[in-house]
C-alpha positions in Angstrom: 114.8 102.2 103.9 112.2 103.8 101.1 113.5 104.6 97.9 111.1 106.7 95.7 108.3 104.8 97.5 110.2 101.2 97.4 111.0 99.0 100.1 115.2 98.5 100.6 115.7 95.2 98.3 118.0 94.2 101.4 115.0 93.7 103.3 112.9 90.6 103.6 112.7 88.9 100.2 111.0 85.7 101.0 107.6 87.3 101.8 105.0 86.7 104.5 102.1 84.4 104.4 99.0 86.5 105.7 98.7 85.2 109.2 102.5 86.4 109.3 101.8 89.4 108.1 98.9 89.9 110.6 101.2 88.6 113.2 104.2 90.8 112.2 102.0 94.3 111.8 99.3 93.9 114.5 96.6 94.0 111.7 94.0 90.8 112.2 93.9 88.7 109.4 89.7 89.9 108.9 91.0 93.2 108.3 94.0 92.2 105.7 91.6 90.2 103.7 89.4 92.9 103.9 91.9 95.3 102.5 92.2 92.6 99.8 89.0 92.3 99.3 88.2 96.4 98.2 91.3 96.4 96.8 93.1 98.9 99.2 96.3 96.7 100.0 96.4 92.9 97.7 99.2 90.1 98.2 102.1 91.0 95.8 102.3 87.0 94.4 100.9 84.1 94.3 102.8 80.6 95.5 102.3 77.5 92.9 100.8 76.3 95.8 98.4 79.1 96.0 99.6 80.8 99.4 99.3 84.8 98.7 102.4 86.6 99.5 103.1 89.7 101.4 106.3 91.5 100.0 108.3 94.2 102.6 106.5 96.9 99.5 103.3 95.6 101.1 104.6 96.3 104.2 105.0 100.3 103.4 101.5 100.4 101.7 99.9 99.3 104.7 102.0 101.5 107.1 101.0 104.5 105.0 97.1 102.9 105.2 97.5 102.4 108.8 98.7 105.7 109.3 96.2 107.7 107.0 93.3 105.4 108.7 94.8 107.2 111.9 94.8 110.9 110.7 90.7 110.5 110.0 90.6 109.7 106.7 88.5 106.8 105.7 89.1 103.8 103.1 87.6 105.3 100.0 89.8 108.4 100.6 93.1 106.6 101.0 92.2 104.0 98.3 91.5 107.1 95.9 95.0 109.0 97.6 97.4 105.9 97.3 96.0 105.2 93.6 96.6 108.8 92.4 99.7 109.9 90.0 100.6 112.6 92.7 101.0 110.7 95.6 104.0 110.7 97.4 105.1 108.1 100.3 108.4 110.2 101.4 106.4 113.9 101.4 103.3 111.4 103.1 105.5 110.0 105.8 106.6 113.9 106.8 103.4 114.5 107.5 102.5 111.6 109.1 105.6 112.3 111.2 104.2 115.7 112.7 100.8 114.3 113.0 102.2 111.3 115.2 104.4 114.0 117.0 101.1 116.3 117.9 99.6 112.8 119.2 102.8 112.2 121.6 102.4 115.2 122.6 98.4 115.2 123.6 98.5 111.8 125.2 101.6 113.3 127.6 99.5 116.2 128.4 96.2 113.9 129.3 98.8 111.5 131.3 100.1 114.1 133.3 96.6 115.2 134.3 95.8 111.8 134.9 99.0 111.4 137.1 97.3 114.6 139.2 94.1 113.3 139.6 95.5 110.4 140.9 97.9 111.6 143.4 94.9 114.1 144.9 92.9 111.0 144.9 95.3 109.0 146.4 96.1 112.1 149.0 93.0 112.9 150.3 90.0 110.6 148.6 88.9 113.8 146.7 88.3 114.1 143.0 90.0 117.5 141.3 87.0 118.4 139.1 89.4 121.0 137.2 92.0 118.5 136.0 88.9 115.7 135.3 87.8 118.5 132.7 90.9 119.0 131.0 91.5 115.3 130.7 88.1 115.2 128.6 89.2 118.4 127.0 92.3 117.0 125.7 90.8 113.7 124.9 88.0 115.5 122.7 90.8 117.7 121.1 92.3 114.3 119.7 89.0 113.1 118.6 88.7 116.6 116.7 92.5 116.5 115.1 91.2 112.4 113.8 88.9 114.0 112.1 89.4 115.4 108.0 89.1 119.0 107.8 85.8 118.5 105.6 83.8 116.6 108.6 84.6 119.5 110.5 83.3 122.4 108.2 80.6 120.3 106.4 77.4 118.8 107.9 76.5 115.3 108.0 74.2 115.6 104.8 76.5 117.6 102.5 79.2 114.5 103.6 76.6 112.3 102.2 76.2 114.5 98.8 79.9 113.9 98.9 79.9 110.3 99.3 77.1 110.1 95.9 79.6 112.6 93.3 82.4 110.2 94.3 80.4 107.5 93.3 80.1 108.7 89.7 84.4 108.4 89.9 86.5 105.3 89.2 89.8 105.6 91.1 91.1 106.5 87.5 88.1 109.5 87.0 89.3 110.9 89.9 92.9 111.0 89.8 91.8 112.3 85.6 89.6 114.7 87.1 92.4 116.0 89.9 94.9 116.4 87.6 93.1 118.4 85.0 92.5 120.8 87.9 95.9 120.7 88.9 96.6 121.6 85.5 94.2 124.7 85.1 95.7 125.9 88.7 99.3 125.9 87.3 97.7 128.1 84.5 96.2 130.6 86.9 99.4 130.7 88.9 101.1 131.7 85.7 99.4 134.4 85.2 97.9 136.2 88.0 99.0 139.2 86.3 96.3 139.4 84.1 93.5 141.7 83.6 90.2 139.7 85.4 88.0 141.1 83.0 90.0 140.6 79.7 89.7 137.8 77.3 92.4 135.1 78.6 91.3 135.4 82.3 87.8 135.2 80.8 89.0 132.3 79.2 90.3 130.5 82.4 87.3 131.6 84.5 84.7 129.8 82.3 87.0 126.5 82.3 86.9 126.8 85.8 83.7 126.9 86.1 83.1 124.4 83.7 85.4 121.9 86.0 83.9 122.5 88.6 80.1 122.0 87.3 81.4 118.6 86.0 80.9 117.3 89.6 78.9 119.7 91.3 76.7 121.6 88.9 73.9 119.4 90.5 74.4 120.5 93.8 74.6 124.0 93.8 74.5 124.7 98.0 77.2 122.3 98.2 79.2 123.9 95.1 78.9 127.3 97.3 80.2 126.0 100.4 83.6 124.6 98.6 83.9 128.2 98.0 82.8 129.0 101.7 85.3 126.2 103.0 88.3 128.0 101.6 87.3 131.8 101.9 86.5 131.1 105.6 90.3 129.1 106.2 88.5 126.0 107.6 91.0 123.9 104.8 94.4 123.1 106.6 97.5 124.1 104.4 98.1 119.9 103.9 94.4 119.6 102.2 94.5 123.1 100.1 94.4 122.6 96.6 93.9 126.0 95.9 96.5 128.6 97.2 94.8 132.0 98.6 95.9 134.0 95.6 94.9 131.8 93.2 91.4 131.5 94.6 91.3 135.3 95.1 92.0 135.9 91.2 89.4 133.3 90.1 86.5 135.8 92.7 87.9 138.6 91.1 87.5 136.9 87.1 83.8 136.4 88.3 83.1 139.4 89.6 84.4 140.9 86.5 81.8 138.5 83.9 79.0 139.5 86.4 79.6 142.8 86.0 80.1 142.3 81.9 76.5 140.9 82.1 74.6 143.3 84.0 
């Protein structure tokens, strides 16, 4: 059972050497030393006899990685997420739960089509070309849902402009960096009342700015299609940092200090 992201203490105490823990979790032992290696998922202890030691704790950590590696996200993004202040593994494991129940229910829609083909084949020796296309249909939907939302909105390049601004992070920068915007949200939220074009929301709209030029002020197309990402809905409710009417208060601050300067 997890308690606030802890392993039940009645659970196994005595640990697991790796090949056990390979053994135990399906996970080859390449890919646990790997994990060691970047520093995604590490031994919890050392034997006096050297042996590394997997703890049940280590056992969440890599369900969680496991899981995330699943949903599309890659090893730098789940390395940054488990490392970050905010991250939660009961509100993590809810999501993962709908995400492995959309799965269930894909893979029983492509088996039943399957099952069809099958049975005509079987019948008569002929192929049903409808139910061969929604087999690839559903099949490519899956492929689609493993992917993050940002590798479906942005192109291959701007993933790569991506990939070079998180390089300018340590694990500690970012999760700095995150929470000073989650910070300067909780301001706009509290006051969405104010006037866009008077001094306090004024105020706000050049820190925003400012934040947000601290990682993308040199890439300016990419900086525009953040903004395009979450005007056009492409973001899914799990990855939006920014409510609707927060965003819509920060265009409207904007819009207002263009105006002032025109």
């Amino acid at each position: 059972m997890v308690h606030n992201g802890y392993v039940d203490k009645a659970m196994k105490k005595n640990g697991y050497l790796v090949r056990e823990f390979a053994k135990l979790t399906r996970v080859t032992v390449r890919t646990l030393h790997y994990y060691d290696q970047i520093g995604l998922l590490k031994p919890s202890f050392e034997r006096p006899n050297g042996y590394r030691v997997y703890t049940d704790a280590d056992l969440l950590r890599l369900q969680q990685i496991v899981t995330l590696k699943f949903m599309g996200f890659s090893l730098d993004e789940i390395c940054r997420l488990l490392a970050s202040k905010g991250y939660q593994a009961l509100k993590s494991l809810k999501v993962q739960a709908e995400a492995v129940r959309d799965e269930i229910a894909r893979l029983r829609e492509a088996s039943r089509a399957i099952d069809q083909v099958l049975v005509r084949l079987e019948k008569d020796g002929r192929i049903h070309k409808e139910k061969l296309i929604k087999i690839m249909e559903v099949i490519q939907m899956g492929e689609d849902v493993k992917k993050g939302w940002h590798e479906k909105f942005f192109t291959e390049a701007e993933m790569k402009e991506f990939a070079e601004i998180g390089k300018k992070y340590t694990p500690e920068d970012m999760a700095a960096y995150e929470n000073r915007w989650t910070a300067l949200i909780a301001e706009v939220k509290a006051n969405l009342g104010l006037d866009p074009a008077g001094d306090k929301a004024q105020d706000i709209g050049r820190r925003w700015q400012t934040l947000l030029d601290e990682a993308y002020g040199g890439h300016p197309e990419l900086k525009a299609r953040i903004g395009q990402a979450y005007s056009s809905g492409a973001i899914d409710k799990e990855h939006k940092l920014i409510a609707p009417e927060v965003w819509a208060f920060i265009k409207k601050v904007h819009a207002a200090a263009g105006a002032k300067k025109r």
